[in-house]
PQR file of N, CA, C, O and H, with PARSE charges and radii, in Angstrom:
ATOM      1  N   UNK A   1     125.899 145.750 126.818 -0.4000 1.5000
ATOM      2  CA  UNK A   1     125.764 145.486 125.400 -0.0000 2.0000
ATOM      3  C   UNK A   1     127.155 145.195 124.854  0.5500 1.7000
ATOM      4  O   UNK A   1     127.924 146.156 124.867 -0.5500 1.4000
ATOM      5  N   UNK A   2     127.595 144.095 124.398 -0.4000 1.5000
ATOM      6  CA  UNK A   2     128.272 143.837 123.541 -0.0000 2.0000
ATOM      7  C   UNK A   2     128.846 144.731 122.554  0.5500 1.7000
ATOM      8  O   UNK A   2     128.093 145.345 121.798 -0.5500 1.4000
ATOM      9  H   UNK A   2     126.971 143.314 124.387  0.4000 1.0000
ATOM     10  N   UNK A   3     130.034 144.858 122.488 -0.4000 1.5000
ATOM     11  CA  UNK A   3     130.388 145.546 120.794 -0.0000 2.0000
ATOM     12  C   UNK A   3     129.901 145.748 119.702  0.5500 1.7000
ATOM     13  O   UNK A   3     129.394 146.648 119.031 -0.5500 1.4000
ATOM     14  H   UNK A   3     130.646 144.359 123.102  0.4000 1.0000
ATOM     15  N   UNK A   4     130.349 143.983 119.640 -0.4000 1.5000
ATOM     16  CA  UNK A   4     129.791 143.519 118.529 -0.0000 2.0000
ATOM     17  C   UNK A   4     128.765 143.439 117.871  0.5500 1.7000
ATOM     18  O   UNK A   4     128.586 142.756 116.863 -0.5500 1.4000
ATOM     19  H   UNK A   4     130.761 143.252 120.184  0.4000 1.0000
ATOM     20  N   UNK A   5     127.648 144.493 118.682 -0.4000 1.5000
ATOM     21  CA  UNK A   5     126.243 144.711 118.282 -0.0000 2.0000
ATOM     22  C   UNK A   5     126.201 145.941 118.323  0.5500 1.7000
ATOM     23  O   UNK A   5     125.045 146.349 118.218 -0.5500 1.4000
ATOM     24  H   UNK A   5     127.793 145.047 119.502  0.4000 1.0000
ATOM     25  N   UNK A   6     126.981 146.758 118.435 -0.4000 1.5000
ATOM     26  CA  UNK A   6     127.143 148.123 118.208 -0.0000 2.0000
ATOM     27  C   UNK A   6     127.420 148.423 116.796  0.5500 1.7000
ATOM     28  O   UNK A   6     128.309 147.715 116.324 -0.5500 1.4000
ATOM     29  H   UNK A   6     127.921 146.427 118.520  0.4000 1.0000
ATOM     30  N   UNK A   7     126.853 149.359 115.923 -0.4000 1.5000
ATOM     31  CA  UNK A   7     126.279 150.214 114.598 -0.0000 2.0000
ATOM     32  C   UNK A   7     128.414 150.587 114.944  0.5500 1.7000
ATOM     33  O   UNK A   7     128.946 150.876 116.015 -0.5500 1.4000
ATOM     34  H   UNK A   7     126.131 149.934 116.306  0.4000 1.0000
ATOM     35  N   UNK A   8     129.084 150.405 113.535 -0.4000 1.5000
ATOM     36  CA  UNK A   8     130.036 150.841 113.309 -0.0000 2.0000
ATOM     37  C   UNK A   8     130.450 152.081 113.567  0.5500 1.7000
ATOM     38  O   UNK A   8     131.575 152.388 113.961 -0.5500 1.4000
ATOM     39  H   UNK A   8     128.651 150.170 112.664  0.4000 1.0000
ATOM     40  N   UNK A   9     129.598 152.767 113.362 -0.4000 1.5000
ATOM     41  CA  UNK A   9     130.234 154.258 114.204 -0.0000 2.0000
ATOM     42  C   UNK A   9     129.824 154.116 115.435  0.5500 1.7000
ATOM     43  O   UNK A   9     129.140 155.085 115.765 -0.5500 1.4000
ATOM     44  H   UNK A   9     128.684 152.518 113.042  0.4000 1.0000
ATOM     45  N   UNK A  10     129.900 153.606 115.975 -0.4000 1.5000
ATOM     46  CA  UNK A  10     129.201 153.506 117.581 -0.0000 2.0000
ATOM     47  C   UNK A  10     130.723 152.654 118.364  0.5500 1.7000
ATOM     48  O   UNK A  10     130.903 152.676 119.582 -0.5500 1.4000
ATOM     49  H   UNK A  10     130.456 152.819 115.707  0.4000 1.0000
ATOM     50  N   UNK A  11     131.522 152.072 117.544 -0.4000 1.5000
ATOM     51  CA  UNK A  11     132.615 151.230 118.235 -0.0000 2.0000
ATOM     52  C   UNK A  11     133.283 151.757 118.454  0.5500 1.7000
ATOM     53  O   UNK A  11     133.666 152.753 117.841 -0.5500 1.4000
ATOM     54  H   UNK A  11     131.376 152.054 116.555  0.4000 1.0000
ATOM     55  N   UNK A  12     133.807 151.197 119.656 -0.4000 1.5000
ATOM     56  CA  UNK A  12     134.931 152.392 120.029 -0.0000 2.0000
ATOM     57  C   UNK A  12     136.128 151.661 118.960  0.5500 1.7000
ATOM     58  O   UNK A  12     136.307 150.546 118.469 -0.5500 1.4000
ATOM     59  H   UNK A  12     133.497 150.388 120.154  0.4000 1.0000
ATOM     60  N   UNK A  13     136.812 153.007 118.931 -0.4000 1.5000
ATOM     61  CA  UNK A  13     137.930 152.761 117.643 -0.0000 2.0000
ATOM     62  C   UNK A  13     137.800 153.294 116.437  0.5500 1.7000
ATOM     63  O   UNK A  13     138.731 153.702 115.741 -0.5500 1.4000
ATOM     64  H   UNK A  13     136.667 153.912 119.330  0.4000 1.0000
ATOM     65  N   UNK A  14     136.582 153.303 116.147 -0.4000 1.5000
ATOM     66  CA  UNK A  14     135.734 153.111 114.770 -0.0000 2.0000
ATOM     67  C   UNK A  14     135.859 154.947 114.218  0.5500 1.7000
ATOM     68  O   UNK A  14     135.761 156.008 114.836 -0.5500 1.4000
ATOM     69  H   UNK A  14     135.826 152.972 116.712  0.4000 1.0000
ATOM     70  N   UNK A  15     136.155 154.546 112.560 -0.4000 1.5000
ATOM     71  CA  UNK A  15     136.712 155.929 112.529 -0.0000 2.0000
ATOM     72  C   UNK A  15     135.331 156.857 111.269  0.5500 1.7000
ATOM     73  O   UNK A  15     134.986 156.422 110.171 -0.5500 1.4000
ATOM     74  H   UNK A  15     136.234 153.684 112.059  0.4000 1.0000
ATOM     75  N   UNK A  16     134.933 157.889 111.807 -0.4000 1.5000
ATOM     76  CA  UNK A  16     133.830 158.166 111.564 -0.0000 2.0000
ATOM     77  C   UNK A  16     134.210 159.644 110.258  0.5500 1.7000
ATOM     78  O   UNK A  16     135.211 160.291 109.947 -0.5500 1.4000
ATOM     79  H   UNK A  16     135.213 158.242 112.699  0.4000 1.0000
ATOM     80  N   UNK A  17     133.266 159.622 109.985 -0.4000 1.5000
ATOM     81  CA  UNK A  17     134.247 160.420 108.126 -0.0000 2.0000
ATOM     82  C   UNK A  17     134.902 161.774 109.143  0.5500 1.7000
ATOM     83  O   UNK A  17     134.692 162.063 110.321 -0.5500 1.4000
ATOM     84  H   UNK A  17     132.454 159.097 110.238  0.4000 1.0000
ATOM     85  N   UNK A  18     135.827 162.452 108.015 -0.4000 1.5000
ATOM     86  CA  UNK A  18     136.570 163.381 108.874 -0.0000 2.0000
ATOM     87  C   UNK A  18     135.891 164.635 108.948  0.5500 1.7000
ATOM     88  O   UNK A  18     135.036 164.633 108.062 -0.5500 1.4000
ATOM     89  H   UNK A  18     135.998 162.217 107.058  0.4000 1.0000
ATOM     90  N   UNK A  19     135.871 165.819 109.657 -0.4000 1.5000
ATOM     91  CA  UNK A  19     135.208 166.834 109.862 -0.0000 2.0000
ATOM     92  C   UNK A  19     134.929 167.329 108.328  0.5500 1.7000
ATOM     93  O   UNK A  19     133.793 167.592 107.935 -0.5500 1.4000
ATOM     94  H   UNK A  19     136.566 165.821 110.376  0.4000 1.0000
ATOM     95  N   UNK A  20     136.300 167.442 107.361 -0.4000 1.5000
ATOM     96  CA  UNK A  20     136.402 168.270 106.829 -0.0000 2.0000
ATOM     97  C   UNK A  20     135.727 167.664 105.414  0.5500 1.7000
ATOM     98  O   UNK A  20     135.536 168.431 104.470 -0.5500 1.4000
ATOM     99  H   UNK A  20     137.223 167.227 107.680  0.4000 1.0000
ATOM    100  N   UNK A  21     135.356 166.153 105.320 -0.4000 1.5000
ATOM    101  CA  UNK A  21     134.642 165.363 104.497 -0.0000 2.0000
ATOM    102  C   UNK A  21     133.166 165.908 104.601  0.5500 1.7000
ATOM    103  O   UNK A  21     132.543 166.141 103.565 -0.5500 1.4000
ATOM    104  H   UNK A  21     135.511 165.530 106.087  0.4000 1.0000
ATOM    105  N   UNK A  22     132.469 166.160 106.129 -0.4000 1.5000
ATOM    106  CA  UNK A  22     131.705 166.345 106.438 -0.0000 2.0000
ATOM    107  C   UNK A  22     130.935 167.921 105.524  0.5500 1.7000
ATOM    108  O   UNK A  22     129.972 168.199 104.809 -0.5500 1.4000
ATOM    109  H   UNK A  22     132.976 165.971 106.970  0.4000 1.0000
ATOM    110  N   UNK A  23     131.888 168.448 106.029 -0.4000 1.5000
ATOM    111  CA  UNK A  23     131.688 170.413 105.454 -0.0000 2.0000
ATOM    112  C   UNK A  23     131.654 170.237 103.933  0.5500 1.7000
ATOM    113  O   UNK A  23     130.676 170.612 103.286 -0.5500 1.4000
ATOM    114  H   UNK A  23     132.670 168.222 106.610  0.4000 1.0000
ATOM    115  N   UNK A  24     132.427 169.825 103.521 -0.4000 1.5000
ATOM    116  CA  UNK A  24     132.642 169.723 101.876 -0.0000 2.0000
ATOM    117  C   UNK A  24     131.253 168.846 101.243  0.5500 1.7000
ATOM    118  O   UNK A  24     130.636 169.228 100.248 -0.5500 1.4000
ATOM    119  H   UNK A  24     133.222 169.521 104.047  0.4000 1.0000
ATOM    120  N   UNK A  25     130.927 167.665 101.997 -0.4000 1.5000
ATOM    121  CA  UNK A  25     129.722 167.623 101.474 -0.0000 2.0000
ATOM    122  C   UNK A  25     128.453 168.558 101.831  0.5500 1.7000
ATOM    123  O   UNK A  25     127.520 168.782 101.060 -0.5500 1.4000
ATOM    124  H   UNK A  25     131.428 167.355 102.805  0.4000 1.0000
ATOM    125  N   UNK A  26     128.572 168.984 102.937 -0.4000 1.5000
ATOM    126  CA  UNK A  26     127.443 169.771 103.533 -0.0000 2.0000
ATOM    127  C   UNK A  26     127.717 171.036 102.366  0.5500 1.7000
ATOM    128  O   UNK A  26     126.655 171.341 101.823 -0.5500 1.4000
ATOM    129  H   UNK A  26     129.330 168.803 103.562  0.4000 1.0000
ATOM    130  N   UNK A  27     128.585 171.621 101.998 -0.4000 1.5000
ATOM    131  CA  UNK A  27     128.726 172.867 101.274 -0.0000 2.0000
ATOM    132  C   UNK A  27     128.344 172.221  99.247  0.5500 1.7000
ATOM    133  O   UNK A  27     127.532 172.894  98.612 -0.5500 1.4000
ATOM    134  H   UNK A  27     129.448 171.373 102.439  0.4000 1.0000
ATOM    135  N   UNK A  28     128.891 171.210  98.672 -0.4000 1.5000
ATOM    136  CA  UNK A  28     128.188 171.009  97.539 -0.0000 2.0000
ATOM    137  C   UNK A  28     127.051 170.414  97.700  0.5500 1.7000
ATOM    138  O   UNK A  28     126.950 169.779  96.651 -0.5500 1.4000
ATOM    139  H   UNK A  28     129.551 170.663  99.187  0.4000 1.0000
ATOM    140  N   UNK A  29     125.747 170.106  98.568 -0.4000 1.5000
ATOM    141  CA  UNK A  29     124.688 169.641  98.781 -0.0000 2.0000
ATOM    142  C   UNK A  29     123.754 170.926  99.073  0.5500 1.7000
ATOM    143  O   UNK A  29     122.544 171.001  98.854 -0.5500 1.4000
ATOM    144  H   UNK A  29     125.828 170.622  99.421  0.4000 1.0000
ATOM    145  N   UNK A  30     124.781 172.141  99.741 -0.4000 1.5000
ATOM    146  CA  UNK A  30     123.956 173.540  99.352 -0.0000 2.0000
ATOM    147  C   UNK A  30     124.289 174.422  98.205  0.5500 1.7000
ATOM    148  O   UNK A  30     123.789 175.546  98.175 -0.5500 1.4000
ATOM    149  H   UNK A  30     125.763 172.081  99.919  0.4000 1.0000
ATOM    150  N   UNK A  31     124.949 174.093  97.418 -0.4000 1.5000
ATOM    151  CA  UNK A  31     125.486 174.744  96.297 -0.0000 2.0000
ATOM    152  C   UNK A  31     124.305 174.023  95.336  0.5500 1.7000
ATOM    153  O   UNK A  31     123.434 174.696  94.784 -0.5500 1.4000
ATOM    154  H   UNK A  31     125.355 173.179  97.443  0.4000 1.0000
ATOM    155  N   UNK A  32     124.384 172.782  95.233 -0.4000 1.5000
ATOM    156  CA  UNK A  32     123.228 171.932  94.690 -0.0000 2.0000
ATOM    157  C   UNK A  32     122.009 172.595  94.733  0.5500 1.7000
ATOM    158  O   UNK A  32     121.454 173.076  93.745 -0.5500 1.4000
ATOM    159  H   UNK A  32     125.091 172.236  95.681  0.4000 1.0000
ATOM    160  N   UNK A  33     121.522 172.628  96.057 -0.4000 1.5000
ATOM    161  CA  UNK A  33     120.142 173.590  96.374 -0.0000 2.0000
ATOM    162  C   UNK A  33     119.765 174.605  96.062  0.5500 1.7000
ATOM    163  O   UNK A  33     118.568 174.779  95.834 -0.5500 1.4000
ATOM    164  H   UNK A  33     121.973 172.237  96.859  0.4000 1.0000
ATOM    165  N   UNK A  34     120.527 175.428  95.974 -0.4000 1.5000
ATOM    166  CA  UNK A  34     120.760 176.842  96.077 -0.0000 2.0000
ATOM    167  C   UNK A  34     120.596 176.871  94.359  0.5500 1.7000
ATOM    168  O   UNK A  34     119.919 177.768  93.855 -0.5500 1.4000
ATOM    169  H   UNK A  34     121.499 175.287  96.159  0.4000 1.0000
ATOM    170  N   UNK A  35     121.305 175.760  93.435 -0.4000 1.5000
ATOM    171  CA  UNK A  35     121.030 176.422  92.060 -0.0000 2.0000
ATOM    172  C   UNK A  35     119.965 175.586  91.309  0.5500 1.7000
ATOM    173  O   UNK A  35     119.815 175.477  90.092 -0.5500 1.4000
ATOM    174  H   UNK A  35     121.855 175.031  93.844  0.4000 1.0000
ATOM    175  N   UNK A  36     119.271 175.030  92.303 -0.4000 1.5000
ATOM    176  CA  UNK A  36     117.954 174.310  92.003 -0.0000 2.0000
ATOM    177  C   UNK A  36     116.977 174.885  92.339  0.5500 1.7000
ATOM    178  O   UNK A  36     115.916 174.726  91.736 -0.5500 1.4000
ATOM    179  H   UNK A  36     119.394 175.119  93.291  0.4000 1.0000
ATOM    180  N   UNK A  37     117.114 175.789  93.511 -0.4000 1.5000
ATOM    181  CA  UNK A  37     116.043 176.744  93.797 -0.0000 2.0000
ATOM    182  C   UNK A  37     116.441 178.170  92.744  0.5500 1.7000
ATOM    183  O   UNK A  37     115.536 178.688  92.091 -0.5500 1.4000
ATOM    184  H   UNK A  37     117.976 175.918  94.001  0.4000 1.0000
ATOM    185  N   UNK A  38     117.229 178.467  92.706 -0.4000 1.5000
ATOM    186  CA  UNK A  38     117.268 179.594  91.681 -0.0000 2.0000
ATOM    187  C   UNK A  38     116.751 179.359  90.340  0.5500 1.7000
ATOM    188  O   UNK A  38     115.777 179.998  89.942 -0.5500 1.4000
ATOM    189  H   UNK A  38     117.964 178.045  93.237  0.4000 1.0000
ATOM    190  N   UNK A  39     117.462 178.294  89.449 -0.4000 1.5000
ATOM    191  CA  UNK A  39     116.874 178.232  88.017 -0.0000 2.0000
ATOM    192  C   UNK A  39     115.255 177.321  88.526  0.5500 1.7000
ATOM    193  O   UNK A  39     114.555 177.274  87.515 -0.5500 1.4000
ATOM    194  H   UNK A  39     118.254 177.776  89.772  0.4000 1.0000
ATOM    195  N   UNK A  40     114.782 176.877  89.307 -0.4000 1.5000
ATOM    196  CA  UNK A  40     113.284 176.809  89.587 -0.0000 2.0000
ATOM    197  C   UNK A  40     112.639 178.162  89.239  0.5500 1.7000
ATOM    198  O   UNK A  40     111.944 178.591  88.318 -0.5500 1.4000
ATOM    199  H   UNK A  40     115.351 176.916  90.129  0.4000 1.0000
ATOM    200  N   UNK A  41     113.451 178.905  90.976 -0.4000 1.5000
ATOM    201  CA  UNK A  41     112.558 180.046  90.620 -0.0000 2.0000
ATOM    202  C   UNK A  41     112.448 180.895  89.857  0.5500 1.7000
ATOM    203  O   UNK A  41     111.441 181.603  89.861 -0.5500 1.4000
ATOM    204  H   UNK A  41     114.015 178.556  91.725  0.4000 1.0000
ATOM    205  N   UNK A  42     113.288 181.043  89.125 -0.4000 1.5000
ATOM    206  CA  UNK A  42     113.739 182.619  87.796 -0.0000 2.0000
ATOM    207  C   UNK A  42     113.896 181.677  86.341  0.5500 1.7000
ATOM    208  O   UNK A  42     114.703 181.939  85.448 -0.5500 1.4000
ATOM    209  H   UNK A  42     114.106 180.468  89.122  0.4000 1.0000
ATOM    210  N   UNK A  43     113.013 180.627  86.333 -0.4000 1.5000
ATOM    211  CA  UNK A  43     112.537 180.023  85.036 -0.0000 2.0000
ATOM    212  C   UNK A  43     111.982 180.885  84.331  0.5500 1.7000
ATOM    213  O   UNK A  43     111.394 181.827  84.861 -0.5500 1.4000
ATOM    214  H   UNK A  43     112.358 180.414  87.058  0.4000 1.0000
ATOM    215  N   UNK A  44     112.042 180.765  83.225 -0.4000 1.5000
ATOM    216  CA  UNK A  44     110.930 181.740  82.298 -0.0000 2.0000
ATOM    217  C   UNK A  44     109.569 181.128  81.841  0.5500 1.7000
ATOM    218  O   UNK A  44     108.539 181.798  81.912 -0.5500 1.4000
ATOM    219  H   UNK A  44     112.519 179.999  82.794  0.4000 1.0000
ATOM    220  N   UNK A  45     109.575 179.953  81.410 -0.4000 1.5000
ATOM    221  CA  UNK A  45     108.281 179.264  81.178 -0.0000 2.0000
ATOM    222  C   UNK A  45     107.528 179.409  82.410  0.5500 1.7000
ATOM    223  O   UNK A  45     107.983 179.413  83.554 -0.5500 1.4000
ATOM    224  H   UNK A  45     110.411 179.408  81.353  0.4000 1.0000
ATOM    225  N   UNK A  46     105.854 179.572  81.892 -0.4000 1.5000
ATOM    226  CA  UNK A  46     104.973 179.902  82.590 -0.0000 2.0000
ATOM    227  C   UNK A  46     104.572 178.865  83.182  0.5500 1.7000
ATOM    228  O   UNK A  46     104.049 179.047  84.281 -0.5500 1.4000
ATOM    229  H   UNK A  46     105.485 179.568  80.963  0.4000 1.0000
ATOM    230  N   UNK A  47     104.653 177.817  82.795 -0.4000 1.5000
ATOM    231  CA  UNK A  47     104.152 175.951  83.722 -0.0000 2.0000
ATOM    232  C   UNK A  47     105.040 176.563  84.810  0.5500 1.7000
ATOM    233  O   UNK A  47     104.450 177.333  85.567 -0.5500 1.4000
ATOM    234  H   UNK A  47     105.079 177.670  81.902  0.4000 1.0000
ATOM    235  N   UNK A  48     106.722 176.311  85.095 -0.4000 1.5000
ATOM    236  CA  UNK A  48     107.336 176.570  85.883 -0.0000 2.0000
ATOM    237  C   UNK A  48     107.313 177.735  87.124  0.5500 1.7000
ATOM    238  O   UNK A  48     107.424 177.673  88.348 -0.5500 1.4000
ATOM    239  H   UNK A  48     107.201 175.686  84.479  0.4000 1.0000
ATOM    240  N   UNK A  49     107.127 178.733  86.225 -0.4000 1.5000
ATOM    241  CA  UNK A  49     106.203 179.705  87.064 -0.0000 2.0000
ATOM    242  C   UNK A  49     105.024 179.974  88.250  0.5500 1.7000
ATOM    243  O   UNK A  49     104.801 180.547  89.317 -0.5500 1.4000
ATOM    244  H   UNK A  49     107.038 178.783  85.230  0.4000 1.0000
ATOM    245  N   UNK A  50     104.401 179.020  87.112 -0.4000 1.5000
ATOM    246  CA  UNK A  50     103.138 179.059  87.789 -0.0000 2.0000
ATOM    247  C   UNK A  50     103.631 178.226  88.918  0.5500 1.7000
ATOM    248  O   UNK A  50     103.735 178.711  90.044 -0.5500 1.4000
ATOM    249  H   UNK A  50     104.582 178.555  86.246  0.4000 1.0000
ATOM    250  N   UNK A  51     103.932 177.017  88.665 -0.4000 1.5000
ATOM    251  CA  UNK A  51     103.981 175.845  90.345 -0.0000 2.0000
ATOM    252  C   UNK A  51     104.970 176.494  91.082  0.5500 1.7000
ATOM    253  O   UNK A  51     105.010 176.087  92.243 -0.5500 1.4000
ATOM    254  H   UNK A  51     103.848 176.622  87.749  0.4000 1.0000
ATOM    255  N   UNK A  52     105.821 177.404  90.798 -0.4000 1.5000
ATOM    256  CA  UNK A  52     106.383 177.645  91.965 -0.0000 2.0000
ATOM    257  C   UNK A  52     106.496 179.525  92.163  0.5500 1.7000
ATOM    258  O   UNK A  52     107.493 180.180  92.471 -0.5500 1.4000
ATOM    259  H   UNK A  52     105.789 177.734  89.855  0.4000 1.0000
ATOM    260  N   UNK A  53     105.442 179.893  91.933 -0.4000 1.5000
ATOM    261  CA  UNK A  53     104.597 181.496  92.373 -0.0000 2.0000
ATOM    262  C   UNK A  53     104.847 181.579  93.715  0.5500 1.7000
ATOM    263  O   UNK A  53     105.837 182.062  94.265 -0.5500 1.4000
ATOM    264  H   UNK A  53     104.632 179.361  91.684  0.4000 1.0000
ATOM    265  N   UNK A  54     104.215 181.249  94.034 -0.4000 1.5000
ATOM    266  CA  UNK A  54     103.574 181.211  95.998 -0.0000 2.0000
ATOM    267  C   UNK A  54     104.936 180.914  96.966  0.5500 1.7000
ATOM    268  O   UNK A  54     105.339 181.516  97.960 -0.5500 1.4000
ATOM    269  H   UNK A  54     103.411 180.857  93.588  0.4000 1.0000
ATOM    270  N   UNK A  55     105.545 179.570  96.155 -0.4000 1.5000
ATOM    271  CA  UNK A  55     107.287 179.501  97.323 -0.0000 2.0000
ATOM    272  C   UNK A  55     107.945 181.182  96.862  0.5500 1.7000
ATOM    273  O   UNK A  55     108.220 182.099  97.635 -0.5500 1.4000
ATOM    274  H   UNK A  55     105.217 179.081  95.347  0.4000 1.0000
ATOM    275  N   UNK A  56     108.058 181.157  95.408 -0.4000 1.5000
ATOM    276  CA  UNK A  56     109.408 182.768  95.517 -0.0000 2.0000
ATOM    277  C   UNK A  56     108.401 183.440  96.496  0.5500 1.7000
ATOM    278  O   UNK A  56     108.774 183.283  97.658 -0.5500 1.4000
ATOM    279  H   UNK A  56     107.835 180.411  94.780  0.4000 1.0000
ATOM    280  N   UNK A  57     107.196 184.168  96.382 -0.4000 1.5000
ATOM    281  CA  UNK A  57     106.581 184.745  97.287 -0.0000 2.0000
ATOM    282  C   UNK A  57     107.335 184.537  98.789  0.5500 1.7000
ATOM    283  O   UNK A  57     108.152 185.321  99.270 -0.5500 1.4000
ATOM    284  H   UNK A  57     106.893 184.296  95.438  0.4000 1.0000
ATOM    285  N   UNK A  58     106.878 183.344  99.376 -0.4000 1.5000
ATOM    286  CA  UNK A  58     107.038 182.838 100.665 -0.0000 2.0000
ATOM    287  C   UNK A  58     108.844 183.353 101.012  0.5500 1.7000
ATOM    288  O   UNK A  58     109.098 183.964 102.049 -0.5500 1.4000
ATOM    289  H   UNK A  58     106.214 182.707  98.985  0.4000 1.0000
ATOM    290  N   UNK A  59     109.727 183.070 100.201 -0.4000 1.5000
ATOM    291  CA  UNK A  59     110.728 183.205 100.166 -0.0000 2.0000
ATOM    292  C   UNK A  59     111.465 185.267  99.903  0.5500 1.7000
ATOM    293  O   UNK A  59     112.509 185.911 100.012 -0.5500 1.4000
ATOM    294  H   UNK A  59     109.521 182.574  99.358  0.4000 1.0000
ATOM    295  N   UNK A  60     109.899 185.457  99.495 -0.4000 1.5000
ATOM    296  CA  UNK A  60     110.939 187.034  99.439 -0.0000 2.0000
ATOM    297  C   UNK A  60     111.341 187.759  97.937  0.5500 1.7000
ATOM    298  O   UNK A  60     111.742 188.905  97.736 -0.5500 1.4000
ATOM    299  H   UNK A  60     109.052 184.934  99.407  0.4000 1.0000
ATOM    300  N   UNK A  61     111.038 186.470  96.796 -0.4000 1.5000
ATOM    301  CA  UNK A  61     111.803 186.778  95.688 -0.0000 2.0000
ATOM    302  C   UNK A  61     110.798 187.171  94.810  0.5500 1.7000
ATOM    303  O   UNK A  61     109.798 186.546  94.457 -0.5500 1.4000
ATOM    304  H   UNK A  61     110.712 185.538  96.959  0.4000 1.0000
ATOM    305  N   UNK A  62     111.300 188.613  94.408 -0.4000 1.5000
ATOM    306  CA  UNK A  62     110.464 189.232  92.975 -0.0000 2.0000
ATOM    307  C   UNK A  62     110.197 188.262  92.343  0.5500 1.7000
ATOM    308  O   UNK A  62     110.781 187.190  92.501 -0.5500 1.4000
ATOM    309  H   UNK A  62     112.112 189.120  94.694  0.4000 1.0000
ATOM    310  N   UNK A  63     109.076 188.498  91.341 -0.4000 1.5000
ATOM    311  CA  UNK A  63     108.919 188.072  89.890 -0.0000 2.0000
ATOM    312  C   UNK A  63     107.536 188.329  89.194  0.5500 1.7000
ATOM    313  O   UNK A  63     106.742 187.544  88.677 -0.5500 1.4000
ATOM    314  H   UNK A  63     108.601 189.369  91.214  0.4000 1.0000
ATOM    315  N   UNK A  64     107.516 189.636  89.349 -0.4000 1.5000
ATOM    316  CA  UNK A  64     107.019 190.455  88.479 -0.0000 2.0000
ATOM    317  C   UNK A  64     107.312 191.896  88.518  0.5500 1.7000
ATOM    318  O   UNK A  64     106.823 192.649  87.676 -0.5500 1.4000
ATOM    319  H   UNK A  64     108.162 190.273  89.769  0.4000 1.0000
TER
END
C-alpha cells in the first residue's frame, strides 16, 4: 500500500496530537459529564425527576 493512501495519522512521520492534549481533553469531557449528570440528577423539578428516577437508582444515588 502506498503512503499516499494512508489516513494521516497512519504516515509515517505524521504527528499525532500530543499525549498531554489527549488527557486534558479526556479530563474536561469528564468534568463536562460529571456536571451534567449531577445537575440532571439532583434537579429539583419533578419533569426532571421523574425521567431520570430509575438512572440515579441504577447509579446508587439517593433522592428521597
Amino acid at each position: 500500500m502506498a503512503a499516499s493512501t494512508l489516513s494521516p495519522a497512519l504516515r509515517p512521520g505524521s504527528s499525532a496530537p500530543a499525549h498531554s492534549t489527549r488527557i486534558i481533553a479526556g479530563a474536561v469531557a469528564l468534568a463536562f459529564g460529571l456536571c451534567l449528570f449531577l445537575a440532571t440528577g439532583f434537579a429539583a423539578p419533578s419533569l426532571i425527576h421523574n425521567a431520570t428516577h430509575d438512572t440515579r437508582h441504577a447509579f446508587g444515588l439517593p433522592c428521597h
